[in-house]
C-alpha positions as a LaTeX table, in Angstrom:
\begin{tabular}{lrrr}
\hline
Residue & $x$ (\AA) & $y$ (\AA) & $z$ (\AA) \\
\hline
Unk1 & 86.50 & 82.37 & 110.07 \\
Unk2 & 88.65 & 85.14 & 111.64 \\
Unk3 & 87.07 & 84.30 & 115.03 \\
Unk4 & 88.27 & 80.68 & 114.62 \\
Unk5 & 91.55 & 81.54 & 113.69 \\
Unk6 & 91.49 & 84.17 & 116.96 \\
Unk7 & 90.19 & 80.93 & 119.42 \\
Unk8 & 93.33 & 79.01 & 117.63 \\
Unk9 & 95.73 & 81.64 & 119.15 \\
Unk10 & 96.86 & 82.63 & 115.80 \\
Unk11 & 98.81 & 85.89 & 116.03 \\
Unk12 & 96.92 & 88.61 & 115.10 \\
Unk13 & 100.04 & 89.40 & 112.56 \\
Unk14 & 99.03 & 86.58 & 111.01 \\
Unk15 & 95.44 & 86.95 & 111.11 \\
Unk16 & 96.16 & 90.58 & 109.39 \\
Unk17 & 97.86 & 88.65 & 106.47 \\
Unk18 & 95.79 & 86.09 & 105.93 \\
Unk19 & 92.76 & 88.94 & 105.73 \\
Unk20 & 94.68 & 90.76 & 103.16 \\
Unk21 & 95.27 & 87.85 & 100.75 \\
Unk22 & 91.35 & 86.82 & 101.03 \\
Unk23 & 89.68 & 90.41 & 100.65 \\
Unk24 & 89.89 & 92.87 & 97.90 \\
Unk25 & 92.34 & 90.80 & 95.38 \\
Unk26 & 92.53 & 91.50 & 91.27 \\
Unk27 & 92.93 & 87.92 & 89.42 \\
Unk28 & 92.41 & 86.89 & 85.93 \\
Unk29 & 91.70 & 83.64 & 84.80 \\
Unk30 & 93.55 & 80.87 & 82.54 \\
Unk31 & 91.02 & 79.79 & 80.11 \\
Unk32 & 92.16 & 77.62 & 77.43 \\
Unk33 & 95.88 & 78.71 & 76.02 \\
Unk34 & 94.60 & 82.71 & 76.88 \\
Unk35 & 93.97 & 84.96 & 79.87 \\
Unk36 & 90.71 & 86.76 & 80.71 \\
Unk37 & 91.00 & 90.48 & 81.88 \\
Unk38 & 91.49 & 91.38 & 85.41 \\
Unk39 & 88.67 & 92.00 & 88.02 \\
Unk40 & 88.21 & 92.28 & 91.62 \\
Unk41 & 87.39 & 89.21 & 93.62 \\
Unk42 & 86.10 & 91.05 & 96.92 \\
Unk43 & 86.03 & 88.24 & 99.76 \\
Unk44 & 86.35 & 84.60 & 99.50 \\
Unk45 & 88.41 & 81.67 & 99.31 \\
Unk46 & 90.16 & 80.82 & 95.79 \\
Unk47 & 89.70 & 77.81 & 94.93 \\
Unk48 & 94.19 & 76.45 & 94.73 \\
Unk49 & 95.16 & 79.26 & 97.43 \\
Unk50 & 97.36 & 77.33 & 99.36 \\
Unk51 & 95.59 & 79.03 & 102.31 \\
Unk52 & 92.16 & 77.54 & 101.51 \\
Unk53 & 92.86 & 74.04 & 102.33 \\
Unk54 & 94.53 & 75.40 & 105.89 \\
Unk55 & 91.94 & 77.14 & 106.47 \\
Unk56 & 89.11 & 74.83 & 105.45 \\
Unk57 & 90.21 & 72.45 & 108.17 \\
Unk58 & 91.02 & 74.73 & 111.04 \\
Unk59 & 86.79 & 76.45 & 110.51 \\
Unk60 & 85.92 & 72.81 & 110.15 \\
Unk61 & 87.18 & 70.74 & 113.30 \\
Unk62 & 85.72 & 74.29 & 115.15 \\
Unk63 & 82.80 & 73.41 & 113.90 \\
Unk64 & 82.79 & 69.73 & 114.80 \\
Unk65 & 84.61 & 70.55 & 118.35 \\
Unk66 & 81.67 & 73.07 & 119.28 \\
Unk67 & 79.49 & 70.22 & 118.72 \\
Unk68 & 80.68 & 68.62 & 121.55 \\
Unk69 & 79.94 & 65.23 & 120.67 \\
Unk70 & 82.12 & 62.52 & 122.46 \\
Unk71 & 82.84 & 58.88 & 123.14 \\
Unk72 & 81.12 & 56.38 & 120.31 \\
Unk73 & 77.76 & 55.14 & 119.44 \\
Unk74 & 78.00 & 52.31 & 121.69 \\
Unk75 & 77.66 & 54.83 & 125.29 \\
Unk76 & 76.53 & 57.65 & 123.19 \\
Unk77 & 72.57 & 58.56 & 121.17 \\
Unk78 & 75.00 & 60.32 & 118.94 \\
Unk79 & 78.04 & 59.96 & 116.78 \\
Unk80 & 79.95 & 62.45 & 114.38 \\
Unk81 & 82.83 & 61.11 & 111.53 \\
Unk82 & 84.57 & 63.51 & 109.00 \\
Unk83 & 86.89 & 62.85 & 106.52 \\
Unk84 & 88.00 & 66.03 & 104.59 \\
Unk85 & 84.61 & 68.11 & 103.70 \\
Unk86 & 82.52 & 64.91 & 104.15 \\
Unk87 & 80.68 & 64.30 & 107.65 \\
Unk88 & 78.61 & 61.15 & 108.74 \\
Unk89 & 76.12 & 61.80 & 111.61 \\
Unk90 & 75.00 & 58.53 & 113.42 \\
Unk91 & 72.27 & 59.03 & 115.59 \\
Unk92 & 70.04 & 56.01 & 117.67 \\
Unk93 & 67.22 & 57.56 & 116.90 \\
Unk94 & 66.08 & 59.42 & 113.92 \\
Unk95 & 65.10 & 62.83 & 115.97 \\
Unk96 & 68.68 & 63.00 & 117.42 \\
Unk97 & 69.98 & 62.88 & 113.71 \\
Unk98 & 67.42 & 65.17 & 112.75 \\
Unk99 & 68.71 & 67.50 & 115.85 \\
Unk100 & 72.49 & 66.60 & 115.65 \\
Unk101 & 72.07 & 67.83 & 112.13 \\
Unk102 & 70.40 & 71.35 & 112.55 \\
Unk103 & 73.03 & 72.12 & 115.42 \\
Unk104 & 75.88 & 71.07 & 112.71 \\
Unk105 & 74.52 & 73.25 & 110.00 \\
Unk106 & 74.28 & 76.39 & 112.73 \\
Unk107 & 77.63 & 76.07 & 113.68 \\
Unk108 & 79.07 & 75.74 & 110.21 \\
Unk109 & 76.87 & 78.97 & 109.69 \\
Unk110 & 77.80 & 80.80 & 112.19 \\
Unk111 & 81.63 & 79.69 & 110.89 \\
Unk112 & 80.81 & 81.20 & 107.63 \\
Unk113 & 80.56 & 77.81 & 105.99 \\
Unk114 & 77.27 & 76.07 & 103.93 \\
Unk115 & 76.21 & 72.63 & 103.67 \\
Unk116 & 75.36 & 71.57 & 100.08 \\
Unk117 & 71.95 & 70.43 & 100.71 \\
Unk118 & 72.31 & 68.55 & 97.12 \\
Unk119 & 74.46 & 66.31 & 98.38 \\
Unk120 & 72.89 & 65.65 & 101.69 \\
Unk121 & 71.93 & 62.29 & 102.12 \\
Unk122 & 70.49 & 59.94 & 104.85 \\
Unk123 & 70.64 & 56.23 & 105.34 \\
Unk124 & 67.97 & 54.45 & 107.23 \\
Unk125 & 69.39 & 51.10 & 109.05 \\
Unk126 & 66.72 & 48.48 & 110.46 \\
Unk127 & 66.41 & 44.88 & 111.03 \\
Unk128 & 63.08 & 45.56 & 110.08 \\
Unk129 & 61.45 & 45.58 & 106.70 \\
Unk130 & 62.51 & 48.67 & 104.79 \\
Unk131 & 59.90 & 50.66 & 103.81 \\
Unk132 & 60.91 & 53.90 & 102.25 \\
Unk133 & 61.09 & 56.65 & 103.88 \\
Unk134 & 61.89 & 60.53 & 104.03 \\
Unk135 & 63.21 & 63.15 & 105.73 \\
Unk136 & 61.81 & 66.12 & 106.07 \\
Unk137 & 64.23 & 69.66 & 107.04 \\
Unk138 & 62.72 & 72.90 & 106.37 \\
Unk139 & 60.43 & 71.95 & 103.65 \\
Unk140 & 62.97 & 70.14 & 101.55 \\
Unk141 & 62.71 & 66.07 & 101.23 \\
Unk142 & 66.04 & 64.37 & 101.72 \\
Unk143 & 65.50 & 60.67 & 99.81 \\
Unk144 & 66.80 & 57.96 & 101.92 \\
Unk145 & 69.64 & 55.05 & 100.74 \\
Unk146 & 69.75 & 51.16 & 102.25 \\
Unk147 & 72.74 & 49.61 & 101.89 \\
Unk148 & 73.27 & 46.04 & 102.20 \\
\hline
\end{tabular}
């Protein structure tokens, strides 16, 4: 994340802030009409910290801008859409999905961010008759939608 913010041109003054909010803080939670005790929250983004959201978005167009991924689907095998923490990958084919895919989730990893394979999903669009079909990445079976 700090690399990102380094690529941005983000003063390192800033950069030196922003690590000392993230790392090392002492909360306590509001729970009910009470407060728990305080502990340590060592590195991470709170969920309401008015830096997460900033953040979030800065790591994420990285992510999609290292994908390098231009032009739309009618010159292009590939094509990448995001709207807030949601991405759509439309490929031509269903190997460059597959690939388009794996290279997203190594750059968000590499960016210190994780896909949710729960909610990963894949939608299969033919003028053929649907038959259904999976797909497979690293030994976990993604179900397939059809929307009419």
């Amino acid at each position: 994340m700090y690399n990102t913010l380094i690529n941005h041109n983000v003063p390192d003054k800033f950069i030196k802030l922003i690590k000392l909010t993230m790392q090392w803080n002492r909360i306590k939670l509001k729970v009910n009409n009470g407060y728990s005790e305080w502990f340590e929250m060592k590195t991470g983004v709170r969920q309401g910290d008015p830096f997460s959201t900033l953040l979030f978005s800065v790591v994420f167009d990285s992510v999609i801008t290292n994908l390098e991924v231009w032009g739309n689907i009618t010159t292009r095998l590939k094509q990448i859409y995001t709207y807030t923490d949601n991405i759509i990958i439309i490929g031509r084919t269903k190997q460059i999905s597959i690939d388009t895919f794996c290279r997203f989730k190594h750059e968000a990893l590499n960016a210190g961010l994780i896909v949710n394979n729960n909610k990963t999903k894949y939608l299969y669009c033919t003028r053929k008759i649907f038959q259904t079909t999976y797909l497979k990445y690293r030994r976990r079976t993604i179900q397939t939608s059809k929307f009419l």
